[in-house]
N, C-alpha and C positions, 0 to 999 in steps of 0.2 A: 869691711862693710860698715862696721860701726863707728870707726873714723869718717867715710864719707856720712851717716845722717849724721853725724854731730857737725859735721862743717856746715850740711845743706840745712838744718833744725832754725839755726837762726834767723837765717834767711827764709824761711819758710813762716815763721813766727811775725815777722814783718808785712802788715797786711798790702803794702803797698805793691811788692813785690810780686803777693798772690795774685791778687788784681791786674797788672801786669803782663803776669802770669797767665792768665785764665782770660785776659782780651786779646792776646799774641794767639793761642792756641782758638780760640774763637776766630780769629780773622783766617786764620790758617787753616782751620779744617770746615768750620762749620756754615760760614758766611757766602752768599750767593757769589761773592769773586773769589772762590776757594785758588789756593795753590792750581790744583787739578783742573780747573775753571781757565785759569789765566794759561796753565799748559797747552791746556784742548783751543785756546783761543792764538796760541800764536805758532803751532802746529797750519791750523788753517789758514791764517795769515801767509805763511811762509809758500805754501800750496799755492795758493790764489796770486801771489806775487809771482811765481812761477806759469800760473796758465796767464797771467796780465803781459809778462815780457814774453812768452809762445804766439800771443796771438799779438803782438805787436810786432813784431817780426814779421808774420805772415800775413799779416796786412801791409807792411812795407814790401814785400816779397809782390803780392797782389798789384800793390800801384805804380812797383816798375813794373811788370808786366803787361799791363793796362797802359802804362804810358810808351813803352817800346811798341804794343799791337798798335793804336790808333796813330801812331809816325809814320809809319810808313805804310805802303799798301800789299809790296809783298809780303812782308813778316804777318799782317793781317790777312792775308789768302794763305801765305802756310798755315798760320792759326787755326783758319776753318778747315783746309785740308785735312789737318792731320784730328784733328778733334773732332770735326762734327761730321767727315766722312763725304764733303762736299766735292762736286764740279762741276765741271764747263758742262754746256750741251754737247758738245762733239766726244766726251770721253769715258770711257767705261772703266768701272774702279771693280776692283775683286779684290773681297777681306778674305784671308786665309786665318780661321781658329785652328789650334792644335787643342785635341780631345785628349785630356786625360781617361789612363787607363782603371785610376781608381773610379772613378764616378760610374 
């Protein structure tokens, strides 16, 4: 132990060093872009880049979809068919729900 302060004594006597010193641990702990600061900031970074390419996706997902309904006229009648539960005058549709036993 007293070999290591005799080697760090020097260097510690060197105000230049202190200074140095004591502006590295200032930027490092104390300063508004702390370490911790710049962690918590690309943490969310990394987040947000992930919900950026989910919903770019699923908007390309969206505008095939949108571009295959409005092509043609039957993929647009199965569309509303099966989605909004639609038909003709002449036809009777019957939904079957199955009831869970928990509820």
């Amino acid at each position: 132990m007293q070999k290591i302060i005799a080697a760090i004594w020097p260097i510690l006597k060197n105000k230049y060093y202190v200074v140095m010193l004591a502006f590295v641990v200032w930027i490092s702990f104390f300063d508004g872009n702390n370490v911790y600061e710049i962690y918590k900031f690309r943490v969310t970074y990394h987040q947000l880049q992930k919900e950026r390419n989910f919903y770019l996706t699923e908007t390309a997902k969206v505008n095939a979809e949108k571009q295959e309904l409005f092509s043609n006229e039957k993929s647009l009648e199965k569309f509303a068919r099966e989605r909004y539960f639609m038909k003709r005058d002449d036809e009777d549709i019957y939904i079957f729900e199955t009831v869970n036993k928990a509820e």
